[in-house]
ROGUSE-819029 format. One line per field, with one value per atom (N, C-alpha, C, CB): residue number from 1; x negated, y negated, z; residue in one letter. Coordinates in Angstrom, 2 decimals, decimal comma. Glycine has a CB too. Example, Ala and Ser with C-alpha at 12.3 -4.5 7.8 and 13.67 -1.06 7.14 Angstrom:
BEGIN
pos: c(1; 1; 1; 1; 2; 2; 2; 2)
xx: c(-13,19; -12,30; -13,20; -11,31; -12,85; -13,67; -12,90; -14,08)
yy: c(5,69; 4,50; 3,30; 4,47; 2,25; 1,06; -0,03; 0,60)
zz: c(7,80; 7,80; 7,80; 9,05; 7,08; 7,14; 7,87; 5,72)
code: c(A; A; A; A; S; S; S; S)
//
This chain:
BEGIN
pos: c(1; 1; 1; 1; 2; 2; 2; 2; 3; 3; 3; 3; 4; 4; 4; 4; 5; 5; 5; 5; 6; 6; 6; 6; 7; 7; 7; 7; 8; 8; 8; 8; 9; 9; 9; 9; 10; 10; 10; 10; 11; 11; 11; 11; 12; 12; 12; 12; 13; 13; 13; 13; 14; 14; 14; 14; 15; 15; 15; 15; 16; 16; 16; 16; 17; 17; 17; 17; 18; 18; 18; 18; 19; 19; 19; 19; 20; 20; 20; 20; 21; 21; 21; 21; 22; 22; 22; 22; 23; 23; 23; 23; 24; 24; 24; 24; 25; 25; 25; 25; 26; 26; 26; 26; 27; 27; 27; 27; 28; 28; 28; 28; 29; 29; 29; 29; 30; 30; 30; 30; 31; 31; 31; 31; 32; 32; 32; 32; 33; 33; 33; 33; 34; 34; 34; 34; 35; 35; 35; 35; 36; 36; 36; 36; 37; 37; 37; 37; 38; 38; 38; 38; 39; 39; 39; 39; 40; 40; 40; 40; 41; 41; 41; 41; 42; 42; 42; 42; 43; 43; 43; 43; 44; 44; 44; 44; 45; 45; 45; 45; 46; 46; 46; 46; 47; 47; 47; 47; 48; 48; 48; 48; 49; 49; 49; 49; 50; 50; 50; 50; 51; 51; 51; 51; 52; 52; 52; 52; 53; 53; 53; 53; 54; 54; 54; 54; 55; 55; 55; 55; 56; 56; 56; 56; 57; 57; 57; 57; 58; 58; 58; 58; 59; 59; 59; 59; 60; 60; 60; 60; 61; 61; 61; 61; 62; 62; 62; 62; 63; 63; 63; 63; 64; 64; 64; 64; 65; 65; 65; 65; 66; 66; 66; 66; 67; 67; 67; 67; 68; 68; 68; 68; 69; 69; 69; 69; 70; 70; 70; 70; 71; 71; 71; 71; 72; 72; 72; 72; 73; 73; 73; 73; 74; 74; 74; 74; 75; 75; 75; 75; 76; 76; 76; 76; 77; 77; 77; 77; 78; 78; 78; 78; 79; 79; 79; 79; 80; 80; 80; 80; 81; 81; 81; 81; 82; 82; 82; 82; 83; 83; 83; 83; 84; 84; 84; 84; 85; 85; 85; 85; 86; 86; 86; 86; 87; 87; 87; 87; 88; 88; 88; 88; 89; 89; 89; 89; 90; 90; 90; 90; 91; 91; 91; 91; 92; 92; 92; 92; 93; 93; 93; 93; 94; 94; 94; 94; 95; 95; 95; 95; 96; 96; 96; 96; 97; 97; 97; 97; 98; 98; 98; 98; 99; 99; 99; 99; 100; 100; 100; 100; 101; 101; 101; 101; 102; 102; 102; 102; 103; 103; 103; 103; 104; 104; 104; 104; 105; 105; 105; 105; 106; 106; 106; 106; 107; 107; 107; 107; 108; 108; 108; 108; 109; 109; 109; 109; 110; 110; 110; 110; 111; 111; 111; 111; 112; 112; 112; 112; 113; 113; 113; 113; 114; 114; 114; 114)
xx: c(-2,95; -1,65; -0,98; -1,79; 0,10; 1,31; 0,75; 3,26; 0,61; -0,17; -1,57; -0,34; -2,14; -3,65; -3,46; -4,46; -2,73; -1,90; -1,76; -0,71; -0,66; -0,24; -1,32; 0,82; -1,96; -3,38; -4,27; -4,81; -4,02; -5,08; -4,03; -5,67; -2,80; -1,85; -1,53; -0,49; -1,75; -2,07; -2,97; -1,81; -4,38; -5,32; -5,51; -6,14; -4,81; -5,02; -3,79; -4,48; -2,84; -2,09; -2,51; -1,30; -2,88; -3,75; -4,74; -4,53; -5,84; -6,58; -6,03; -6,60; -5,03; -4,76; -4,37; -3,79; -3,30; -2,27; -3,66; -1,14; -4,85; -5,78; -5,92; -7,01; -6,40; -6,90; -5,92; -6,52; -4,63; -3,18; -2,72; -3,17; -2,89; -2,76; -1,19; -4,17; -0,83; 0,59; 0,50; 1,55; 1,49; 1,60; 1,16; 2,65; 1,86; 1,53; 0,00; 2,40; -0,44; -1,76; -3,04; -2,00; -2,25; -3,78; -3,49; -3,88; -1,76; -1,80; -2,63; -0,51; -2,21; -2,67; -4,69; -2,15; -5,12; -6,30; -6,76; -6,42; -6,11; -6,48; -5,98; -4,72; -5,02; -4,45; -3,40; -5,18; -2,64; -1,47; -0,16; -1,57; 0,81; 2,14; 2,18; 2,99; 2,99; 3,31; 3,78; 4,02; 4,45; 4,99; 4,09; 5,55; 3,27; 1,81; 1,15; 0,77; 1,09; 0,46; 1,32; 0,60; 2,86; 4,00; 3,89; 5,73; 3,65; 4,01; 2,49; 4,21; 1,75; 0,68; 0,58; -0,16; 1,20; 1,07; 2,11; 1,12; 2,87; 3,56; 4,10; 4,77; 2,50; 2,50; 2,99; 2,99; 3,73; 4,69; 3,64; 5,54; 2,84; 1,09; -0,13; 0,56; -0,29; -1,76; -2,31; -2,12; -4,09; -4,83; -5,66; -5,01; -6,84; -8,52; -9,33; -9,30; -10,35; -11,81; -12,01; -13,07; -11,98; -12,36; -11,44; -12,31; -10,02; -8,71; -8,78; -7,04; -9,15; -9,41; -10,47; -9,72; -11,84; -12,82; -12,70; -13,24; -11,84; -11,00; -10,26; -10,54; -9,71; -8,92; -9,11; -9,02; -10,46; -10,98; -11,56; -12,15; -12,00; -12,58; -11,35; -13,25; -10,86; -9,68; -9,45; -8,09; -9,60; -8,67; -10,30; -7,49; -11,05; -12,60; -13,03; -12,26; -12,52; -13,02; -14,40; -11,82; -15,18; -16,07; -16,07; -16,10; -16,32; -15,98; -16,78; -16,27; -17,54; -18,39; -17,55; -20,35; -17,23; -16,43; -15,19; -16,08; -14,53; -13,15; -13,27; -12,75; -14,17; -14,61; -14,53; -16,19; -15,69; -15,77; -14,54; -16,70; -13,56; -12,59; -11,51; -12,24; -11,57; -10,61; -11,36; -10,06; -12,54; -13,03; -12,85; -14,82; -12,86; -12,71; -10,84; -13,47; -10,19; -9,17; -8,38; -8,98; -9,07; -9,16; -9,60; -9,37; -10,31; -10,77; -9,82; -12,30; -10,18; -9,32; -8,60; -10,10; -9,53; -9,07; -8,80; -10,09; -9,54; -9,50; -7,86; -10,89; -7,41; -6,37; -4,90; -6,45; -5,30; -4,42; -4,42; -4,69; -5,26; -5,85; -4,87; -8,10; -5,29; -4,97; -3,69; -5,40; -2,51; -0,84; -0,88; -0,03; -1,48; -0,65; -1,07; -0,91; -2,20; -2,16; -1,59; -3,58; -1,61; -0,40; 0,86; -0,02; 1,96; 2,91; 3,07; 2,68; 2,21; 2,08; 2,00; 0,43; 1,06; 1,30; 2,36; 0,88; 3,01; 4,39; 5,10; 5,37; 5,37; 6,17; 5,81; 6,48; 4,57; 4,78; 4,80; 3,53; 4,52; 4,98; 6,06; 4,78; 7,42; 8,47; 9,07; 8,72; 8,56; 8,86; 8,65; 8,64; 7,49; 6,56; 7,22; 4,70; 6,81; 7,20; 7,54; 5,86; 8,45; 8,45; 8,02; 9,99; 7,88; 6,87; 5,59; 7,20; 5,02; 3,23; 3,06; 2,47; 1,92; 0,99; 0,26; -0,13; 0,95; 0,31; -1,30; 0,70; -1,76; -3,39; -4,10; -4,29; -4,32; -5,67; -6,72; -5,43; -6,94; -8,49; -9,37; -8,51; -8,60; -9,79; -9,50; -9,39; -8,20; -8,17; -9,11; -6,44; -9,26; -10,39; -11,16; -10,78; -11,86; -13,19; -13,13; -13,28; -12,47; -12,18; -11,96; -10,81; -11,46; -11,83; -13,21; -11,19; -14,23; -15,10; -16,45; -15,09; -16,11; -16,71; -16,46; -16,26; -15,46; -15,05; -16,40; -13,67)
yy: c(95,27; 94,88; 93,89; 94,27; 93,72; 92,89; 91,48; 93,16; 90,94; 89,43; 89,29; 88,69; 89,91; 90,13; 90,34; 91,45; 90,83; 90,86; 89,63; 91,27; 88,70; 87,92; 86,62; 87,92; 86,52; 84,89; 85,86; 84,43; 86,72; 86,76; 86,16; 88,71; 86,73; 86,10; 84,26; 86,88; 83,97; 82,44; 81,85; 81,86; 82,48; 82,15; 82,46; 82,26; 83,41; 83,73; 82,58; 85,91; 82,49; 81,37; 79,77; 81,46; 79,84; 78,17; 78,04; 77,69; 79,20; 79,46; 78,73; 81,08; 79,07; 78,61; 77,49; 79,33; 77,05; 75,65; 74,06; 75,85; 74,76; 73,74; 73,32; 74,05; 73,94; 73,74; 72,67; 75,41; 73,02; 72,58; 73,53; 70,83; 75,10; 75,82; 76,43; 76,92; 76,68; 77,81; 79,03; 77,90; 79,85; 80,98; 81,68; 81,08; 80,60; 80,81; 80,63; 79,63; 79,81; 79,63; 80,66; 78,38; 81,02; 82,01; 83,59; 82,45; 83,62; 84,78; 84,83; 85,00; 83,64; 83,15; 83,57; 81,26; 83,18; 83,21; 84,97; 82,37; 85,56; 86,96; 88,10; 87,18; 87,56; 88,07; 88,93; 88,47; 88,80; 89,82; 88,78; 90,98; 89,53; 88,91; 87,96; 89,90; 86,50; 86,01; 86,63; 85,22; 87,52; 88,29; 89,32; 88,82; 89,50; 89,91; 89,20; 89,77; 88,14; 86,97; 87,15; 85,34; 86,81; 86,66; 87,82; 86,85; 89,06; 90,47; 90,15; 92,61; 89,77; 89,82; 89,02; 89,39; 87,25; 86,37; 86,57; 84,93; 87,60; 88,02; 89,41; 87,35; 90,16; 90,85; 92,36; 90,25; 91,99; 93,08; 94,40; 92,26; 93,73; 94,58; 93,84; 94,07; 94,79; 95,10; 95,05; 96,26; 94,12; 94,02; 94,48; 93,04; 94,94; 95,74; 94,32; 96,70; 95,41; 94,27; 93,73; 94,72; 94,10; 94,02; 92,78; 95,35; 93,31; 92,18; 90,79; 92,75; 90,47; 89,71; 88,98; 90,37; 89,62; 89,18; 88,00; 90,33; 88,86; 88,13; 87,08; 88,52; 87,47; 86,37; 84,84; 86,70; 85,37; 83,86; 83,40; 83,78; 83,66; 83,34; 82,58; 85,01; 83,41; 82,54; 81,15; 83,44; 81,29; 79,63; 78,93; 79,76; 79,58; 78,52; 78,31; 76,58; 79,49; 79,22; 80,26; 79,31; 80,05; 80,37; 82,11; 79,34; 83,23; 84,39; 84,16; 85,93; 83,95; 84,02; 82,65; 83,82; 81,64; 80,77; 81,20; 80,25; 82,00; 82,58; 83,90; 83,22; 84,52; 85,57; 84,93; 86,10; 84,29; 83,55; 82,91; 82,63; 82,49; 81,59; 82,46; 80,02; 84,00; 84,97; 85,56; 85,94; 85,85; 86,61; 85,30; 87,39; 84,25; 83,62; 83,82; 81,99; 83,68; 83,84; 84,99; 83,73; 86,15; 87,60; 88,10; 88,34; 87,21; 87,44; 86,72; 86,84; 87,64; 88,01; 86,28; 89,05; 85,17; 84,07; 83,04; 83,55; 83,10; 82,56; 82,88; 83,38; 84,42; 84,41; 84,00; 85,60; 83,83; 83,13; 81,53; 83,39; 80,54; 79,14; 79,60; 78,83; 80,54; 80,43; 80,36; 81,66; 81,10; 81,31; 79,99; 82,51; 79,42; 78,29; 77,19; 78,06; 76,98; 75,86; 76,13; 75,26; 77,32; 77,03; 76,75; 78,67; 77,32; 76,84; 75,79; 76,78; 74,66; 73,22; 72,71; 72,83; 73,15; 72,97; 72,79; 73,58; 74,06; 74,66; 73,02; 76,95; 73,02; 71,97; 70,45; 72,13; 69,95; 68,71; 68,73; 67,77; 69,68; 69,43; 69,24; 70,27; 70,24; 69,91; 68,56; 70,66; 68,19; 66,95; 65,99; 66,62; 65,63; 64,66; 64,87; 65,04; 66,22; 66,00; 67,76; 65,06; 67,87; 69,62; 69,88; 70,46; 69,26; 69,96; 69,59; 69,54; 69,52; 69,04; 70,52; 67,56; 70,53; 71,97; 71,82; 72,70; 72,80; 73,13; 73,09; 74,32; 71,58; 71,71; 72,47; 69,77; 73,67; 74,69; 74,89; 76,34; 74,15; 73,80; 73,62; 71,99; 72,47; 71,84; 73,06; 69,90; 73,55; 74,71; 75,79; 75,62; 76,13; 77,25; 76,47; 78,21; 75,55; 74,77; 75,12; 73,09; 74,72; 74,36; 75,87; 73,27; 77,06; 78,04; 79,21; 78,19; 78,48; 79,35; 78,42; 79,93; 77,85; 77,21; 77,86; 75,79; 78,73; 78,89; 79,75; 79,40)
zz: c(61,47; 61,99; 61,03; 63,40; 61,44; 60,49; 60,90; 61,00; 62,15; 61,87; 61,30; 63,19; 61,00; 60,67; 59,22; 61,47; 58,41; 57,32; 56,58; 57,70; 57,77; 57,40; 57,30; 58,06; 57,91; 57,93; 56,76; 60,23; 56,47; 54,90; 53,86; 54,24; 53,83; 52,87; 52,80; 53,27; 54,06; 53,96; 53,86; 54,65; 54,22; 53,26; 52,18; 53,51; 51,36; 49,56; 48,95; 48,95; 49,45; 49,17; 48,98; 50,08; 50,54; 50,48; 49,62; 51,80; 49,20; 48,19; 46,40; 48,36; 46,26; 44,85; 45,20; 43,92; 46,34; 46,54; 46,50; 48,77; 47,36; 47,52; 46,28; 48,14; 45,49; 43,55; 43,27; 42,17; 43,13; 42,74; 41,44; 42,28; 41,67; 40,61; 41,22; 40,30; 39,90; 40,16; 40,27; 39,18; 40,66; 40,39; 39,07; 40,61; 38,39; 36,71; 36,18; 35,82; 36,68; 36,31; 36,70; 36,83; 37,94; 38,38; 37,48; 40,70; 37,15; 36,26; 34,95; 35,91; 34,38; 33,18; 33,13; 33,22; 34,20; 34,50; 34,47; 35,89; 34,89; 36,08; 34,30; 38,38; 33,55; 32,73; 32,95; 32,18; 34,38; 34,41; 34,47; 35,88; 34,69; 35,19; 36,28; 35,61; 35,91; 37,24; 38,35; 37,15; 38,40; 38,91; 40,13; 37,82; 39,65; 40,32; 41,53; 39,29; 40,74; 41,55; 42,81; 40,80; 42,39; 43,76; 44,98; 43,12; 43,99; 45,12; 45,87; 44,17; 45,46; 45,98; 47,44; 45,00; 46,86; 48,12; 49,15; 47,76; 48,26; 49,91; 50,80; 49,94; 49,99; 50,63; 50,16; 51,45; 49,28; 48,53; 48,03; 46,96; 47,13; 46,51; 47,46; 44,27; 48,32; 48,55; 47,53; 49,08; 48,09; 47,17; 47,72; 46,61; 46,61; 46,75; 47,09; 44,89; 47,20; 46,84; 45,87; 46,82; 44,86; 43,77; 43,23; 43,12; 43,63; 43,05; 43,71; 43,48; 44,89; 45,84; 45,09; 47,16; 44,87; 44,11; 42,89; 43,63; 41,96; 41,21; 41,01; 41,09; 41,87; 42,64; 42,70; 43,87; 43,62; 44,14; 42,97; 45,44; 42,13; 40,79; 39,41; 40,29; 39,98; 39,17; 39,95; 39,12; 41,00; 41,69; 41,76; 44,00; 41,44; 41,48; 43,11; 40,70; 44,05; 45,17; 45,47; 46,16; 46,66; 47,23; 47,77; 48,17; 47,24; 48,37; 49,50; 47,91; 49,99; 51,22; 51,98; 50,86; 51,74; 52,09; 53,06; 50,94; 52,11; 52,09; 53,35; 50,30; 53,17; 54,22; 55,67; 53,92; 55,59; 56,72; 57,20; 56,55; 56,61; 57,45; 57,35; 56,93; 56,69; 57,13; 58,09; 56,10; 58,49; 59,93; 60,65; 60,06; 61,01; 62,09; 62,20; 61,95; 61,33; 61,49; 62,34; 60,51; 61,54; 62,49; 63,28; 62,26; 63,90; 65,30; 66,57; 65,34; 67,71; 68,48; 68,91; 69,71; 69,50; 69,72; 68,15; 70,80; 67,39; 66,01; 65,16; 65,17; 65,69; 65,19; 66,11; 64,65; 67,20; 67,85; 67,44; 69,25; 67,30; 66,95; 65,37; 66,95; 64,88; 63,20; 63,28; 62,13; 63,79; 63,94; 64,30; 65,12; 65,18; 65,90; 65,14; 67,52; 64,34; 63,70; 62,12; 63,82; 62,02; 60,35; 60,95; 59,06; 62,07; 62,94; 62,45; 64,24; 63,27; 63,64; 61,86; 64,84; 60,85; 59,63; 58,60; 59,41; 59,26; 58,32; 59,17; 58,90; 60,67; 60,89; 60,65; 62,09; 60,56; 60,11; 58,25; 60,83; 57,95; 56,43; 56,14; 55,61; 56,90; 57,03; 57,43; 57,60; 58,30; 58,27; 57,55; 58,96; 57,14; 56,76; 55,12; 57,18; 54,43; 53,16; 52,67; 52,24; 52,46; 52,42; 51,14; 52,65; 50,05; 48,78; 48,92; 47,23; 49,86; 49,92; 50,32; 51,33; 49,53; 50,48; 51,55; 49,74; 52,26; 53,49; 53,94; 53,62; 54,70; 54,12; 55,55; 53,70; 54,80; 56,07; 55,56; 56,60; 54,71; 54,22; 55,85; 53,08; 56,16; 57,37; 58,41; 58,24; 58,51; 60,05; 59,73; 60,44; 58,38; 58,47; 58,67; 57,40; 58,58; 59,16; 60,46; 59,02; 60,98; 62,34; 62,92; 62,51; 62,37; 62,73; 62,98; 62,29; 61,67; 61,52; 62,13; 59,95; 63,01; 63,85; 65,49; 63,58; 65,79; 66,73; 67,36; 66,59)
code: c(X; X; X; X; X; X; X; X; X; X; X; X; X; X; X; X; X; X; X; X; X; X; X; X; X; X; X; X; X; X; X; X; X; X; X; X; X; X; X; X; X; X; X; X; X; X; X; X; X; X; X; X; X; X; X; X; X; X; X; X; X; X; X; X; X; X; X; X; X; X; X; X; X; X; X; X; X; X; X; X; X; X; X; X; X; X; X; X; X; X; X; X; X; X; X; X; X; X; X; X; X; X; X; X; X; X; X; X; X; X; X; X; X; X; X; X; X; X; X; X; X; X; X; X; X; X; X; X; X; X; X; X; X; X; X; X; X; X; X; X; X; X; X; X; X; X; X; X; X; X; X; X; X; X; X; X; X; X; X; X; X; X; X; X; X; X; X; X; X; X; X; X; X; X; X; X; X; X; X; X; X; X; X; X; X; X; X; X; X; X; X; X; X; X; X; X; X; X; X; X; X; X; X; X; X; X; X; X; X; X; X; X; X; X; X; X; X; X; X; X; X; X; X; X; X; X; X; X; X; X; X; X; X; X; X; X; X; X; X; X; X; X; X; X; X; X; X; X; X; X; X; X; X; X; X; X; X; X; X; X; X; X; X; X; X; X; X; X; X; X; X; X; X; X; X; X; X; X; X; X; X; X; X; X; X; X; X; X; X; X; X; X; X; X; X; X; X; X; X; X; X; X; X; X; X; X; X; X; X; X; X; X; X; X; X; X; X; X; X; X; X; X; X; X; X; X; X; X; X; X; X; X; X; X; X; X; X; X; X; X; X; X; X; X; X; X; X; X; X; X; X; X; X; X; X; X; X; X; X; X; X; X; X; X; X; X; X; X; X; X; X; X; X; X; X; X; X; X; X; X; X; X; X; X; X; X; X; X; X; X; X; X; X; X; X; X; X; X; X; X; X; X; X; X; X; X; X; X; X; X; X; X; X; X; X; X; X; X; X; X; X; X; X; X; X; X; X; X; X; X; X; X; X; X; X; X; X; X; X; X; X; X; X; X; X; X; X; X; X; X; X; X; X; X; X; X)
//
């Protein structure tokens, strides 16, 4: 489904933002177009296994990490908890400071605990 979609795309996003890498940087890394990177985080290009794999290797994150706090995410109550606390994310960042990244580091904690 289209929300189930969408909490992988915010976790492959939060994935590079945690590091403090750019768009540019994870291209630079992966060896394709910035441009890539973009269709990717939003959705535009579907990604494989394999690209995903990649992926996380470029931003220096964990796959088994990343799994885990996308299945808690995608599960049936986990992905309800997940919408509502990036929600609550997206809005106090807005407030608080609108160029800070969005931190769901700790909500996937807090999800794959569920």
């Amino acid at each position: 489904s289209h929300q189930r979609y969408s909490a992988f795309l915010v976790l492959l996003r939060q994935a590079r933002l945690d590091v403090g890498m750019t768009q540019a940087d994870v291209a630079r890394r992966l060896g394709v177009p910035q441009s890539y990177v973009s269709k990717c985080e939003s959705g535009v290009r579907r990604m494989d296994v394999t690209e995903l794999h990649a992926w996380l290797d470029a931003v220096d994150r964990d796959w088994v990490t990343f799994m885990l706090a996308l299945g808690g995410a995608l599960d049936a109550q986990g992905l309800q908890l997940f919408l509502s606390l990036v929600s609550e994310a997206f809005f106090l960042r807005a407030e608080e400071s609108p160029d800070a990244p969005v931190p769901l580091g700790l909500s996937a904690t807090r999800l794959i605990r569920l």
